[in-house]
VEXMAR-173307 format. One line per 3 residues: number of its first residue (from 1); their letters; for each residue x, y, z of N, C-alpha, C. Coordinates in nm, 2 decimals. Example, Ala and Ser with C-alpha at 12.3 -4.5 7.8 and 13.67 -1.06 7.14 Angstrom:
REM VEXMAR-173307
1 = as = 1.32,-0.57,0.78,1.23,-0.45,0.78,1.32,-0.33,0.78; 1.28,-0.22,0.71,1.37,-0.11,0.71,1.29,0.00,0.79
***
This chain:
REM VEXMAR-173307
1 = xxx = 5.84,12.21,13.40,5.93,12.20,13.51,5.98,12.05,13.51; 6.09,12.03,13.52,6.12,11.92,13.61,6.22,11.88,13.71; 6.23,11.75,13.73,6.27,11.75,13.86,6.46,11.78,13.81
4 = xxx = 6.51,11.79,13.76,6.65,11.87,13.73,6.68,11.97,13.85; 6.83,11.99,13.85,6.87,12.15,13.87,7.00,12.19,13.86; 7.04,12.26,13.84,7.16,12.33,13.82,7.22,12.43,13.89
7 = xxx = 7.33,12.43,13.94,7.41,12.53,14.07,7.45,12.60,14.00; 7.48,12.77,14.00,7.57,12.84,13.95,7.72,12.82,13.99; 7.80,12.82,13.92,7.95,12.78,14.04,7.94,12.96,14.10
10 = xxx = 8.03,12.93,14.19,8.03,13.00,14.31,8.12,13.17,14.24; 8.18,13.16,14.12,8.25,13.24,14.09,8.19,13.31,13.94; 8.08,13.27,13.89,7.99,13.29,13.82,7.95,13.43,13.82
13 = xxx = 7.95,13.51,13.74,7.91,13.64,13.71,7.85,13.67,13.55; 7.73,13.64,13.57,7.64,13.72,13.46,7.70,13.80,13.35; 7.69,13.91,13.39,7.77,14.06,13.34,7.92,14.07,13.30
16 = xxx = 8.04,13.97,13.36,8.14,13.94,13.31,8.14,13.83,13.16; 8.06,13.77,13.16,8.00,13.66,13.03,7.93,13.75,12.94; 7.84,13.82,12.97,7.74,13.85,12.80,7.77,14.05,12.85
19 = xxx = 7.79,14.09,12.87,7.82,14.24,12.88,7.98,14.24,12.83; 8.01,14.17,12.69,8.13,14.25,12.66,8.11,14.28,12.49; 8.01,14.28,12.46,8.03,14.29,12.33,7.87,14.26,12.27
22 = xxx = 7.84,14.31,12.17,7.69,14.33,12.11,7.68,14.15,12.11; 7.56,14.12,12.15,7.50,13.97,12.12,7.47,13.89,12.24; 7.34,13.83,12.25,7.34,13.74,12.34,7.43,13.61,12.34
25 = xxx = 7.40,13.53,12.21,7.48,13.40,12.15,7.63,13.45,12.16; 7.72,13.38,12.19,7.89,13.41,12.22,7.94,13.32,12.10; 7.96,13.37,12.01,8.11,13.35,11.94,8.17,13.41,11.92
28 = xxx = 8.31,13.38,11.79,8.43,13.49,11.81,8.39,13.61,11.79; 8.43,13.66,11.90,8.41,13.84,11.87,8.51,13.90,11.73; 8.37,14.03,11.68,8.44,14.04,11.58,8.42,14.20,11.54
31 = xxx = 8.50,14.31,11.51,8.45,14.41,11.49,8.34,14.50,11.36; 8.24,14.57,11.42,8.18,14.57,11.31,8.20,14.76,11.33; 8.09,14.80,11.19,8.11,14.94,11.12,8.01,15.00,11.08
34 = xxx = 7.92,15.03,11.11,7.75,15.09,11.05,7.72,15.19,11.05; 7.70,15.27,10.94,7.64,15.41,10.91,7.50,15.43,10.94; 7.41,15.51,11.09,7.30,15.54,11.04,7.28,15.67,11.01
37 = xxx = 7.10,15.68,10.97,7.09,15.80,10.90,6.93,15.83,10.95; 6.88,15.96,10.98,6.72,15.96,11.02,6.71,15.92,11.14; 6.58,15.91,11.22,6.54,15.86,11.30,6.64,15.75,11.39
40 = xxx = 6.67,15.65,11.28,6.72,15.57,11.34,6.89,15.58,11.42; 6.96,15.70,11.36,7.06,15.76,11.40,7.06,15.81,11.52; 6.95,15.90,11.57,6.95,15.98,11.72,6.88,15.83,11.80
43 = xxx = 6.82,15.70,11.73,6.77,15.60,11.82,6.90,15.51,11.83; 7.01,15.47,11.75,7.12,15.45,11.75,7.20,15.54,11.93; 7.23,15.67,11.89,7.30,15.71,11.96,7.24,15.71,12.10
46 = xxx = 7.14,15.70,12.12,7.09,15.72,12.29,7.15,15.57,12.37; 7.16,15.48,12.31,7.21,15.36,12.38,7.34,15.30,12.39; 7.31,15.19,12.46,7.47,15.14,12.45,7.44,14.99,12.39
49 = xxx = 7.55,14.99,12.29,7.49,14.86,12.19,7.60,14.76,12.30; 7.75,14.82,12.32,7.85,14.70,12.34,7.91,14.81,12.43; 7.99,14.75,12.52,8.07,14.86,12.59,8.20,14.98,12.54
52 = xxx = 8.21,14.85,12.40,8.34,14.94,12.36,8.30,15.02,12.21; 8.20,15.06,12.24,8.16,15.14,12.11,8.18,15.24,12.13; 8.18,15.36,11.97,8.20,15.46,11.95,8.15,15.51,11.83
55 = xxx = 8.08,15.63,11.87,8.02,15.71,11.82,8.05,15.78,11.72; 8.05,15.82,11.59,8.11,15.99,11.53,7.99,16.01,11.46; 7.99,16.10,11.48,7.87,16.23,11.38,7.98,16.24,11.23
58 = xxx = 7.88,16.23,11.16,7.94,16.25,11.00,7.83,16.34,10.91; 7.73,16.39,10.98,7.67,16.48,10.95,7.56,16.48,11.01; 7.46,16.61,10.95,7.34,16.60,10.98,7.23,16.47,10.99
61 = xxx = 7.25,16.44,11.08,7.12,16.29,11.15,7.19,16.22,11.10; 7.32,16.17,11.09,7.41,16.05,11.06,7.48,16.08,11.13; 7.52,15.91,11.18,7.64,15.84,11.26,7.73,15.75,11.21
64 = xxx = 7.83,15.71,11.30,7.89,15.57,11.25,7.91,15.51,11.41; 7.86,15.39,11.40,7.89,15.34,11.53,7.98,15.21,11.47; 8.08,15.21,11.57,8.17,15.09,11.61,8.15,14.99,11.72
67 = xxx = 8.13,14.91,11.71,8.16,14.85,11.80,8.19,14.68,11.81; 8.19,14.57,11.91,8.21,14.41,11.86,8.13,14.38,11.91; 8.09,14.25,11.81,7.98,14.18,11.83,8.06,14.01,11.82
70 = xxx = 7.95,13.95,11.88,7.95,13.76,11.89,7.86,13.69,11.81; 7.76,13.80,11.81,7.67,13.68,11.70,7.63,13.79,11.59; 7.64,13.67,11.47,7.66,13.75,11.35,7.49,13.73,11.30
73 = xxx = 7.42,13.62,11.36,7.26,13.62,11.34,7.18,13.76,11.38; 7.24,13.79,11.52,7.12,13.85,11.57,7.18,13.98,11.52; 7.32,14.03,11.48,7.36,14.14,11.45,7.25,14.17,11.31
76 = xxx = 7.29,14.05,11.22,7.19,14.10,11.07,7.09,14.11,11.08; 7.01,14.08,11.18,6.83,14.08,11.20,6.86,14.26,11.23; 6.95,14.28,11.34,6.96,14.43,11.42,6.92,14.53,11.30
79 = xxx = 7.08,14.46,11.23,7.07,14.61,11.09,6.95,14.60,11.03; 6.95,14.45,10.99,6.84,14.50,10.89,6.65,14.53,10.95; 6.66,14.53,11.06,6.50,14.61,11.16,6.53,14.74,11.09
82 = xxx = 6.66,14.79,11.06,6.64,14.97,11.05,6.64,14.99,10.92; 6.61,14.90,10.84,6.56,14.93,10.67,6.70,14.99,10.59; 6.65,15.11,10.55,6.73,15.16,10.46,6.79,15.28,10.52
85 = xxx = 6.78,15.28,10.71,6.86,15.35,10.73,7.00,15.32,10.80; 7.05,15.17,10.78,7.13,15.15,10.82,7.19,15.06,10.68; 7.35,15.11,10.72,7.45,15.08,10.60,7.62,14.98,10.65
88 = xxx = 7.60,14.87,10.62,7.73,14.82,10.73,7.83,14.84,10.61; 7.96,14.91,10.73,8.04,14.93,10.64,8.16,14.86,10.62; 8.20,14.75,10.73,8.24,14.67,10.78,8.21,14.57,10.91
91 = xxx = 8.27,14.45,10.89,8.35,14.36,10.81,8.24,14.35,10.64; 8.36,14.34,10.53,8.30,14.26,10.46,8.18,14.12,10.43; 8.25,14.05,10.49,8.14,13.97,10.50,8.01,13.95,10.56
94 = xxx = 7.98,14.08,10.62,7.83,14.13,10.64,7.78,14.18,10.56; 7.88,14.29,10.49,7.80,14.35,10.33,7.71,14.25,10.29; 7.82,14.17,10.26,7.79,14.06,10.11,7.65,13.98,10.18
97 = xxx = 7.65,13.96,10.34,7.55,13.84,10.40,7.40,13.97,10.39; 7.46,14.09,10.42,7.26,14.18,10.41,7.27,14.20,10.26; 7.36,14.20,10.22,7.27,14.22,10.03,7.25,14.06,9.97
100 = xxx = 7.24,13.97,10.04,7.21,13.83,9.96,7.11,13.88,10.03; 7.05,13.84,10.19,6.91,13.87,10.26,6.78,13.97,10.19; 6.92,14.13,10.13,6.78,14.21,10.09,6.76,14.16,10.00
103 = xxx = 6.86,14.10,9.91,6.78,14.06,9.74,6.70,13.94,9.72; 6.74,13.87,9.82,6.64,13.80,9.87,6.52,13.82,9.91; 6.48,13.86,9.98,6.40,13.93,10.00,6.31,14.03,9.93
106 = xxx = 6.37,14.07,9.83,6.34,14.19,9.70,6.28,14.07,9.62; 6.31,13.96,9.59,6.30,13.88,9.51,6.11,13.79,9.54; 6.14,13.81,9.69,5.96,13.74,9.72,5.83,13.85,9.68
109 = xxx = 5.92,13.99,9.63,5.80,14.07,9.62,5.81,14.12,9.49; 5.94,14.07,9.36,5.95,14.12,9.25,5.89,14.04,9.16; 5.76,14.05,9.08,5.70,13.91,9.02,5.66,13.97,8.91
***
């Protein structure tokens, strides 16, 4: 603790700031595209990732969710918690950032 403090200004709203888009961290929002598959598909669809997301079934226990995100950290940690059942299909430049991470990663256990 210390002796600090800080006032919310008077027109401050929570839920107007971090309730528009996947991420706590706020940068440019940006739209993303992920295929799941298994388990992780029906744990996908029960929630709400971003407000403006959307759903499609593309088969049996597979989805594709859409939706925007601000932070591109906590997005790649997201996907990649769900292993090999999640597949980003856009933007580009997430492909290319989870397959440097997985081969990376492939690489501390291939000896």
């Amino acid at each position: 603790m210390t002796d600090r403090s800080f006032e919310y200004p008077a027109d401050y709203n929570f839920e107007d700031v971090f309730d528009k888009n996947f991420g706590f961290m706020k940068d440019d929002c940006f739209e993303v595209e992920v295929e799941f598959t298994g388990w992780s598909a029906h744990y996908v669809a029960e929630r709400i990732w971003s407000p403006d997301q959307r759903i499609t079934n593309i088969g049996d226990d597979k989805i594709c969710l859409t939706f925007s995100a601000s932070s591109n950290v906590e997005l790649i940690a997201w996907i990649l918690s769900f292993g090999e059942e999640a597949k980003v299909i856009k933007p580009e430049w997430v492909v290319k950032e989870i397959l440097n991470k997985v081969k990376n990663t492939a690489s501390l256990y291939c000896q």
